[in-house]
C-alpha positions as CSV (number, residue, x, y, z in Angstrom):
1,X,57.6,42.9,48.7
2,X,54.5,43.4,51.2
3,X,52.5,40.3,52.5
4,X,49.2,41.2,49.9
5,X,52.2,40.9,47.3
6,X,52.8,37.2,48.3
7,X,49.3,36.2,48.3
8,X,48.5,37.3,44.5
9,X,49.3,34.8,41.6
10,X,51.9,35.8,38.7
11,X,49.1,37.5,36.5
12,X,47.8,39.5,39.5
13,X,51.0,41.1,39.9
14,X,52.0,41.0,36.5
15,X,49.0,43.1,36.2
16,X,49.7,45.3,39.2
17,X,53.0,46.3,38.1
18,X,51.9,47.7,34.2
19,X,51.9,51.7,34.8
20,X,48.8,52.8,33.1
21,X,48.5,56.2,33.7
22,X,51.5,59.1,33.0
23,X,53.2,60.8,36.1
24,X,50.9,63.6,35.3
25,X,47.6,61.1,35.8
26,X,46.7,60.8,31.9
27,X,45.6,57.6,30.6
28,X,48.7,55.9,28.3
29,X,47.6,54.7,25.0
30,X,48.9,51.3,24.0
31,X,49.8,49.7,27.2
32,X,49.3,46.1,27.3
33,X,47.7,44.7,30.6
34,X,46.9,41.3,31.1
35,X,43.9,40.0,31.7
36,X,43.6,37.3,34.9
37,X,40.6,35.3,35.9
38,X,38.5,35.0,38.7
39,X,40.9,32.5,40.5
40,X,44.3,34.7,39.5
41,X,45.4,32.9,36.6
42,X,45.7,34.0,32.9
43,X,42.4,33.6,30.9
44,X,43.6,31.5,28.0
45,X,43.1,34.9,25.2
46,X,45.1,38.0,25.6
47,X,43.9,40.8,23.8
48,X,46.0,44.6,23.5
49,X,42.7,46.6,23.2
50,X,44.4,49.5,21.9
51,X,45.4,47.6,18.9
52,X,43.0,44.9,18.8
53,X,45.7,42.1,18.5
54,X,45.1,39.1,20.4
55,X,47.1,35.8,21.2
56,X,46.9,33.0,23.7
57,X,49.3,32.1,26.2
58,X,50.5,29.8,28.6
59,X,49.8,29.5,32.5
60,X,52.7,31.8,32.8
61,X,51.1,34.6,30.4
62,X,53.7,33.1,27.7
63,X,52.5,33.9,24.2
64,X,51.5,30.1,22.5
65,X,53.5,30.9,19.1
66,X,51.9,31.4,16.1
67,X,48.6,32.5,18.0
68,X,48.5,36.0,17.3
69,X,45.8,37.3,15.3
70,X,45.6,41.3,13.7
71,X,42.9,43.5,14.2
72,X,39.6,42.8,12.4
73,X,40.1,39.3,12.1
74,X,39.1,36.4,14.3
75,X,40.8,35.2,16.9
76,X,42.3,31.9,17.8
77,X,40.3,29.3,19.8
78,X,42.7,29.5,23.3
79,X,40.6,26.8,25.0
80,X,41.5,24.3,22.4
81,X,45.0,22.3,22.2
82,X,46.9,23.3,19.2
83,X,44.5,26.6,18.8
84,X,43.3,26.6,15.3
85,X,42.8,30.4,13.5
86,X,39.0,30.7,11.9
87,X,39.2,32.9,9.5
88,X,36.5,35.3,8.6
89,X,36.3,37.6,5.6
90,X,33.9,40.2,3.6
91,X,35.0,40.6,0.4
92,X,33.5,42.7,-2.2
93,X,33.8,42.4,-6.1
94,X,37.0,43.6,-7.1
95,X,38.3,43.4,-3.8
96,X,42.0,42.0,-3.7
97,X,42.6,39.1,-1.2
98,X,46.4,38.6,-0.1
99,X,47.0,35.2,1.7
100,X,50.6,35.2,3.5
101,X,51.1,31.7,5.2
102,X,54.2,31.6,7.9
103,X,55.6,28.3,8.5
């Protein structure tokens, strides 16, 4: 481990250590990287843009259960204890709406 290595934070290097790119130098699809604030830490929302699922997590970069949120709908407020979904929806007439609650 090199001295620069010592100085980041757990999502700097978290970060640092996700390959992104093939041995060959093209882009990987899918790869999740996570996203660290100005002072190091995780920001509250992690998002796989590929997929467009997003979830909040700890200080650690743990995922907060039952926080993740598919692609298309709106994501949990992160900032807020106990993060509460808001769901948004445009339905259409004779549009089917499935609601599947996990508890």
């Amino acid at each position: 481990m090199s001295f620069s290595d010592c100085t980041k934070t757990h999502c700097e290097r978290h970060r640092d250590r996700v390959q992104t790119t093939s041995p060959d130098g093209h882009p990987l699809v899918g790869v999740y990287v996570p996203h660290c604030d100005a002072n190091g830490q995780y920001t509250p929302q992690q998002c796989r843009g590929s997929s467009g699922h997003c979830w909040c997590v700890d200080s650690q970069g743990q995922e907060r259960p039952g926080t993740r949120t598919p692609p298309g709908t709106t994501p949990f407020d992160c900032d807020q204890q106990g993060a509460k979904a808001h769901l948004s929806l445009s339905l259409h007439s004779g549009d089917a709406l499935i609601i599947l609650i996990r508890v």
